[in-house]
C-alpha positions as CSV (number, residue, x, y, z in Angstrom):
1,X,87.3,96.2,77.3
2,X,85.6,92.8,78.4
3,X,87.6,91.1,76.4
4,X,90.8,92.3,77.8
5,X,89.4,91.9,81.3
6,X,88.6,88.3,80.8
7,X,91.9,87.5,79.1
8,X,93.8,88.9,82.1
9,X,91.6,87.6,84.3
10,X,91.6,84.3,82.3
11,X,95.8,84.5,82.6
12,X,95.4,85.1,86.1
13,X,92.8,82.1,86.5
14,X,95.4,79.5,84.7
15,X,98.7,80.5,86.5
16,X,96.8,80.2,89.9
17,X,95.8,76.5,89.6
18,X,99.3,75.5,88.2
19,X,101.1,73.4,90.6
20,X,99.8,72.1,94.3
21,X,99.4,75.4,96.1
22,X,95.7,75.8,95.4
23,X,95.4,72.8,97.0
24,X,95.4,74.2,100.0
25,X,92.2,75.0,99.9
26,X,90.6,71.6,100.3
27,X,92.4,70.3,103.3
28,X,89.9,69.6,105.7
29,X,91.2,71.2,108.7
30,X,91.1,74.3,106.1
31,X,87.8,74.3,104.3
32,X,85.6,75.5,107.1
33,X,87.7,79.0,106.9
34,X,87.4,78.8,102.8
35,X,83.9,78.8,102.8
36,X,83.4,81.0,105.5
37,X,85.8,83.7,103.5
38,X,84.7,83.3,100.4
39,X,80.8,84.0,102.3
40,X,82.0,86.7,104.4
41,X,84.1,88.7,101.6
42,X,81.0,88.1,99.5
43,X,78.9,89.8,101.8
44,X,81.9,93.0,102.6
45,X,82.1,93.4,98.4
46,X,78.7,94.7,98.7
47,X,79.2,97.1,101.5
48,X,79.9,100.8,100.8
49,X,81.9,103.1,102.1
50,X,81.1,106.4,100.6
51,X,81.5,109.7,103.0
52,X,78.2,111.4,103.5
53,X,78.0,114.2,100.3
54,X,80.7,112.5,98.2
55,X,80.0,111.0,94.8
56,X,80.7,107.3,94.3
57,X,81.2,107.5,90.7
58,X,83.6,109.9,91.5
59,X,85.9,107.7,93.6
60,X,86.6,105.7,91.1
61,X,86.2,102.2,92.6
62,X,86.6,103.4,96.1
63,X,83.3,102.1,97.4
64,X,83.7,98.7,99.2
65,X,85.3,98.7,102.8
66,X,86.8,95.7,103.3
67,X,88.9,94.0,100.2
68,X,90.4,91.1,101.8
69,X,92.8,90.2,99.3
70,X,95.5,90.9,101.8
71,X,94.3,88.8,104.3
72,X,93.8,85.7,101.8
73,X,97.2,86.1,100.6
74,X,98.8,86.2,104.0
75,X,96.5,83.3,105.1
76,X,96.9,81.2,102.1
77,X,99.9,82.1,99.8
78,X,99.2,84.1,96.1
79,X,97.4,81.3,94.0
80,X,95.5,80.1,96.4
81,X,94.2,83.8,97.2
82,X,93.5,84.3,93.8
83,X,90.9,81.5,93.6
84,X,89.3,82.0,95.8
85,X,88.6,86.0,95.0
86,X,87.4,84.7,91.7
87,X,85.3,82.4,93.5
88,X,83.7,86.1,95.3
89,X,83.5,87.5,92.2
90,X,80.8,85.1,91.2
91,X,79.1,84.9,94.4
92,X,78.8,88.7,94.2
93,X,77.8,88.8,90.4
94,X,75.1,85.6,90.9
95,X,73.5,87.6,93.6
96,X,73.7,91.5,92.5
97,X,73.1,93.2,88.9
98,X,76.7,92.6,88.0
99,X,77.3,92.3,84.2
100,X,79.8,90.3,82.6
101,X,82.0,93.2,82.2
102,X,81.6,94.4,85.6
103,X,82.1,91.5,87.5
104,X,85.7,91.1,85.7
105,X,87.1,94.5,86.4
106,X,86.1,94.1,90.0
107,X,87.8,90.8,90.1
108,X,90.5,93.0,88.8
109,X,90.8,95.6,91.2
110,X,89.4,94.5,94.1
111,X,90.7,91.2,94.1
112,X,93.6,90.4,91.5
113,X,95.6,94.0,92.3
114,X,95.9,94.1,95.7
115,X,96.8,90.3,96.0
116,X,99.1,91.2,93.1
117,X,100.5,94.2,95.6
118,X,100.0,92.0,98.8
119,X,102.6,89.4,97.8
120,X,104.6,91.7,96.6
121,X,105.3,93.2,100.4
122,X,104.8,90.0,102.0
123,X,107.9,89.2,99.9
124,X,110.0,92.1,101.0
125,X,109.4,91.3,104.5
126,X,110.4,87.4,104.3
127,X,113.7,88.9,102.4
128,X,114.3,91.8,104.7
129,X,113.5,91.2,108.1
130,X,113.2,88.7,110.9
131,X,111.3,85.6,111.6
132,X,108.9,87.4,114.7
133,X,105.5,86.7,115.0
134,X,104.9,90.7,115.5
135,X,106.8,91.2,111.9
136,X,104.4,88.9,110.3
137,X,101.3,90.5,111.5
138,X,102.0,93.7,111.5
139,X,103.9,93.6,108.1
140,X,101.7,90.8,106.6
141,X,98.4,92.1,108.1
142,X,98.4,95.7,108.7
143,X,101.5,96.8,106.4
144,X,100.3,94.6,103.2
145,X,96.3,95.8,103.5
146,X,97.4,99.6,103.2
147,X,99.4,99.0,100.1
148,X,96.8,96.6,99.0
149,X,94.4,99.5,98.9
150,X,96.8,102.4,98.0
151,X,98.9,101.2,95.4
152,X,95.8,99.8,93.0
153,X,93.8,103.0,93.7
154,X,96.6,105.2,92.9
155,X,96.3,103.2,89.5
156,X,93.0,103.2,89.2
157,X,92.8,106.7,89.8
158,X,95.9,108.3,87.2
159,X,94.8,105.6,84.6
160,X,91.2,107.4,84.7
161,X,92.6,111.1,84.7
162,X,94.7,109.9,81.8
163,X,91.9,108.8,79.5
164,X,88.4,109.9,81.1
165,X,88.7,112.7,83.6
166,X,85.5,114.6,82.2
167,X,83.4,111.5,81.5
168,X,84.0,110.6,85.1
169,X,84.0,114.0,87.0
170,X,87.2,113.1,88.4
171,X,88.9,116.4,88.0
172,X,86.7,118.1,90.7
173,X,86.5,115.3,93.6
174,X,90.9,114.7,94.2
175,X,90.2,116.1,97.5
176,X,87.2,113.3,98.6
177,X,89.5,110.8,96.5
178,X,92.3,110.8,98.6
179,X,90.7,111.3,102.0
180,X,88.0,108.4,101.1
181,X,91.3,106.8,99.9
182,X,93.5,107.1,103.4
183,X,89.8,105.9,105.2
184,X,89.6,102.7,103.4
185,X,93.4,101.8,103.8
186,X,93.7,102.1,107.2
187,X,90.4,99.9,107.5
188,X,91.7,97.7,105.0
189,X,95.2,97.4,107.0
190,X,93.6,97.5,110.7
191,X,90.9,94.7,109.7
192,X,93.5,92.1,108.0
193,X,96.1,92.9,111.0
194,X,93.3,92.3,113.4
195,X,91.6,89.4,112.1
196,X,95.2,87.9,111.3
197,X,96.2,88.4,114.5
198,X,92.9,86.5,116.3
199,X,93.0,83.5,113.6
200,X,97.4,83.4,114.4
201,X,96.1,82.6,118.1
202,X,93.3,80.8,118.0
203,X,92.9,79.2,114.6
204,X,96.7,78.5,113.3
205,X,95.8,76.1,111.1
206,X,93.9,77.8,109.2
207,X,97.0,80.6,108.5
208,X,98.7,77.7,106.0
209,X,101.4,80.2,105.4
210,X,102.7,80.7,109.1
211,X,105.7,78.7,109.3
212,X,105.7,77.3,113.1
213,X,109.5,76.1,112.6
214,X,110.7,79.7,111.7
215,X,108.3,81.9,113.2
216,X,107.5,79.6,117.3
217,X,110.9,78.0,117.5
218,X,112.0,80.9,119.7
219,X,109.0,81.3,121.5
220,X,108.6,78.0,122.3
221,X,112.4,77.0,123.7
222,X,113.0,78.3,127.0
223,X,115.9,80.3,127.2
224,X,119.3,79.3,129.0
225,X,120.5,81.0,132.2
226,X,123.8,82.6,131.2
C-alpha cells in the first residue's frame, strides 16, 4: 500500500505546484499566517479526540479534532492548501513515530480528502449563491468543515467494512463511529467558521481568497435614499 499512497500523494504533490497559485504562500503580508498554520495544525494532528471507553482503532481514523484542511482551502485556494498539509505531514512525522506508510495515508485522509471535499462545496457556493460575507463564512467555514470531516470518514469507514471489518473490530463499534463521527464535524465546522470569521475581520489579508470587489462592494457603498 505505500506505494500507492505515495503515488497519489506524489500526483497530488505535482498538480499543486503547477501554475502561480502556490505562490501565495510566500507573499510577505502572508507568510506570518503560513508558518503559524502549518505550526498550529502540526500541533492539533497530534491531539485526540477519542470518547472516554471507546476504542481508537476502532474509529477508524477518527482520532484528531481539528483537521484544518477546510480552513486552508477557504483561506488560500486548493493547491495552495494542499502544500502546505504536506508540509504538516512532515512536521508531524519528523517529530512523532510516524512511519513512511503512516505519514502518507494521514496526508491522505486528514489532509488531501477533505481539501479534496472542501473545494468541492466552496465551489457550489460560488456557483449557487450570493456574494455576502455571511454566505462565505458560514458556507466556506462552517458548511465546508462538516463535509470535510463526513464525507472522507464515510469513506474511510465503508472502504474498511468492505475489506477488513474483523481485522479492525469495526463491526461492533458503528454506534461510537458515528457519534464520535457527528462530534468531530461539528468541531471541525464550528472551529474553521470561527477562526474564518476572526481572521475575515481582523486579518483580511491573510484570507487571499476573499474577493473584497465581490464580497465589500455592498457593504462599503452607502445606500441611496429612495
Amino acid at each position: 500500500m505505500t506505494g500507492i499512497y505515495l503515488a497519489l500523494a506524489g500526483l497530488a504533490l505535482v498538480w499543486a505546484i503547477q501554475g502561480a497559485a502556490w505562490r501565495v504562500l510566500v507573499r510577505k503580508e502572508v507568510l506570518s499566517s503560513v508558518l503559524g498554520g502549518i505550526f498550529v495544525l502540526g500541533i492539533a494532528w497530534n491531539v485526540k479526540a477519542v470518547l472516554p471507553g471507546m476504542s481508537a482503532e476502532a474509529l477508524v481514523g477518527l482520532s484528531f479534532q481539528f483537521f484544518g484542511a477546510a480552513l486552508l482551502v477557504a483561506m488560500y485556494g486548493l493547491r495552495p492548501a494542499i502544500l502546505m498539509l504536506a508540509l504538516v505531514t512532515v512536521l508531524v512525522a519528523l517529530l512523532s513515530d510516524w512511519t513512511l506508510e503512516a505519514a502518507l495515508r494521514q496526508y491522505l485522509v486528514l489532509g488531501l480528502m477533505p481539501a479534496l471535499v472542501a473545494h468541492g462545496v466552496n465551489y457550489l457556493i460560488q456557483r449557487l449563491l450570493p456574494k455576502h460575507m455571511f454566505i462565505f463564512i458560514l458556507g466556506r467555514g462552517y458548511v465546508a468543515g462538516v463535509m470535510s470531516v463526513i464525507i472522507p470518514a464515510i469513506f474511510l469507514f465503508t472502504t474498511h467494512q468492505a475489506f477488513s471489518p474483523k481485522e479492525l473490530g469495526l463491526s461492533n463499534d458503528i454506534v461510537d463511529w458515528v457519534v464520535t463521527l457527528v462530534i468531530l464535524s461539528f468541531t471541525e465546522g464550528s472551529l474553521t467558521g470561527m477562526v474564518l470569521a476572526v481572521f475575515v475581520v481582523y486579518k483580511p489579508h491573510w484570507v487571499v481568497c476573499l474577493n473584497d470587489t465581490e464580497y465589500l462592494q455592498g457593504i462599503s457603498e452607502p445606500r441611496k435614499m429612495p
